[in-house]
C-alpha positions in Angstrom: 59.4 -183.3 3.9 59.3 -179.4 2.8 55.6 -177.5 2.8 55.0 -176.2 -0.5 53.8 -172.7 -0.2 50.1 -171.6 -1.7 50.6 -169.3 -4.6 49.5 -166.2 -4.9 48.6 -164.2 -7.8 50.2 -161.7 -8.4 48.6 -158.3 -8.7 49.3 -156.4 -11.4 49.3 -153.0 -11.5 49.1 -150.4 -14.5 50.6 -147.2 -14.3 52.7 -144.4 -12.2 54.6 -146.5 -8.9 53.2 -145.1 -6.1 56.1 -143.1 -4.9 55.5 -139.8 -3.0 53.0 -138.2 -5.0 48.9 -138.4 -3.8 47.6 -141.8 -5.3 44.3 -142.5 -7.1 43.6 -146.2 -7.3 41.2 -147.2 -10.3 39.6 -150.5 -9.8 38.1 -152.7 -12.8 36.2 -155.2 -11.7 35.0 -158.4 -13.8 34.7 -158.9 -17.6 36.0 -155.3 -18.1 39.4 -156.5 -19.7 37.2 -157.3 -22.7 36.1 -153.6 -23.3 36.2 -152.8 -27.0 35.5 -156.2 -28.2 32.3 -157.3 -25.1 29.1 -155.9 -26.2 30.4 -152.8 -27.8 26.9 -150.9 -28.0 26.4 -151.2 -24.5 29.6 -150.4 -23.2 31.2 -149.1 -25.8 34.1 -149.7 -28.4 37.4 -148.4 -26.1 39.2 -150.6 -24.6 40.4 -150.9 -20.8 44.4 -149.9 -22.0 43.0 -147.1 -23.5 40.6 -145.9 -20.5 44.0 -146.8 -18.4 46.3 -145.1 -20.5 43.9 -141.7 -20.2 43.5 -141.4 -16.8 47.1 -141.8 -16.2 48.0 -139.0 -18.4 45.3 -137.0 -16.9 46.9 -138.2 -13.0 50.5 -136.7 -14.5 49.4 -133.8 -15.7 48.2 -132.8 -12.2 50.9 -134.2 -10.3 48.7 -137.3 -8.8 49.7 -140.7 -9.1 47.4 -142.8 -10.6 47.6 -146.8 -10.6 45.2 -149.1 -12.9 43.8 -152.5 -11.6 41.6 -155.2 -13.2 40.9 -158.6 -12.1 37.9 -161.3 -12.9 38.4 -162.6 -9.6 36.9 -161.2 -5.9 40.0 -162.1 -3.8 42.5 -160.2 -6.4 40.0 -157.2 -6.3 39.8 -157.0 -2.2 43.5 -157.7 -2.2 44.2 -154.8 -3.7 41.5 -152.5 -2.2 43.3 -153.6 1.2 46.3 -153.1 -0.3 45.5 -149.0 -1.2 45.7 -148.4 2.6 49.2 -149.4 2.8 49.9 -147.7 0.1 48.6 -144.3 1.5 45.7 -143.8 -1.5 43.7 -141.0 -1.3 40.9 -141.8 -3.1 39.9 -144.8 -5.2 37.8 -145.2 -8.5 35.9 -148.6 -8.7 33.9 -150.2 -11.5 32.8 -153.3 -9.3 31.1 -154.2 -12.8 29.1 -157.9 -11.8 30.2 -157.6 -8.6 28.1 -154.7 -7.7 25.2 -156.7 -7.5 26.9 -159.4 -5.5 29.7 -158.9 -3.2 29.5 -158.0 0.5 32.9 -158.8 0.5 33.9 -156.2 -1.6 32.2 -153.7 0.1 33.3 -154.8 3.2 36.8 -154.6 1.9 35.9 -150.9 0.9 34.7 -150.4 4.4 37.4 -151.0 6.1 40.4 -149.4 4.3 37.8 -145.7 5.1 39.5 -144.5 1.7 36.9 -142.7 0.1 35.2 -143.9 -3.6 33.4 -143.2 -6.2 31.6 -145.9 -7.9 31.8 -146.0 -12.1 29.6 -147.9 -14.9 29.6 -147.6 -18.2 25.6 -148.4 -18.3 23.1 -146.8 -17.3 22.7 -149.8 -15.0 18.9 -148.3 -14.0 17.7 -148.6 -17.1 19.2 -152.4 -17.5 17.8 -155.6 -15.9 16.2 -155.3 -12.4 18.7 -157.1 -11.0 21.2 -154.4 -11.8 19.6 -152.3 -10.0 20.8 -153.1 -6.5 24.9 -152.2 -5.7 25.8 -153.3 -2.5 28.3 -149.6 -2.9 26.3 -146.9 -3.8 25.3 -145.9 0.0 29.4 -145.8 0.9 30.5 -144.3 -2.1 30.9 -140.3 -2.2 29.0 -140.8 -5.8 28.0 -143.1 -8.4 28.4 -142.1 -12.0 26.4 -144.2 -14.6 25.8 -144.1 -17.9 28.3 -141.7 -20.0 30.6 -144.5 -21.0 34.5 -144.2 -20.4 33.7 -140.6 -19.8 32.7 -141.7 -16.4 35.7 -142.3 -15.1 37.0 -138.6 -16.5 34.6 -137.4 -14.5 35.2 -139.6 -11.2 39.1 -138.9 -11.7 38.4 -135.2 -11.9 36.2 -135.3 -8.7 39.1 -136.8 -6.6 41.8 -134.7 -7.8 39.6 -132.1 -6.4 39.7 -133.8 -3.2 43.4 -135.2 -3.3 
């Protein structure tokens, strides 16, 4: 009798293959594939392609490699965290999104791989429910942007091509 083998999913990536070039990972984490349509006067009308597609262009144009990643589900996200090492990232962008309030094993992923990060939301999540107000990342990450929308990740993206 043959073992079946447990599937995997499969993580897929948007954007540049990480070939030679320095490598920015940008992480989305739950409920952020339904920017545009999810609660558009909190975070916004964009959508995540869109906020892909930009930072991508914005990666080319200064000769970095950046790679897109979005999943609803912990395991995919600290797969591919764990996955940047291997990969030889330089710097990753995360938007943990529920999970900042929640997952040790994220940020124990995080920990481990020693790539450094800058945490993104499109909220002000201070001014939000309490219970937003606790991320189990801030105190690792080099800095937490909150607040401006999409823009946020810009401005993270322009921080570690500075550092790249």
């Amino acid at each position: 009798m043959m073992k079946k083998t447990p599937r995997v999913a499969k993580l897929r990536i948007v954007g540049d293959k990480m070939d030679g070039r320095k490598k920015v990972l940008v992480v989305h984490g739950p409920n952020l594939n339904m920017l545009g349509t999810r609660e558009p006067e909190i975070y916004g009308k964009e959508t995540l392609p869109d906020i892909n597609r930009r930072l991508i262009a914005l990666g080319r144009a200064a000769g970095v490699a950046v790679a897109c990643f979005q999943s609803n589900q912990e395991g995919a996200l600290i797969d591919r965290v764990q996955l940047a090492r291997n990969q030889q990232v330089t710097f990753i962008i995360i938007n943990p999104a529920g999970f900042t309030h929640t997952s040790v094993a994220l940020r124990d992923a995080l920990a481990a791989v020693a790539i450094p990060f800058i945490e993104v939301h499109l909220s002000n999540v201070h001014a939000r429910e309490s219970f937003r107000h606790h991320s189990y990342f801030s105190d690792l990450a080099a800095g937490t942007i909150c607040g401006l929308g999409s823009h946020g990740y810009e401005l993270a993206l322009q921080f570690a091509l500075r550092q790249t």
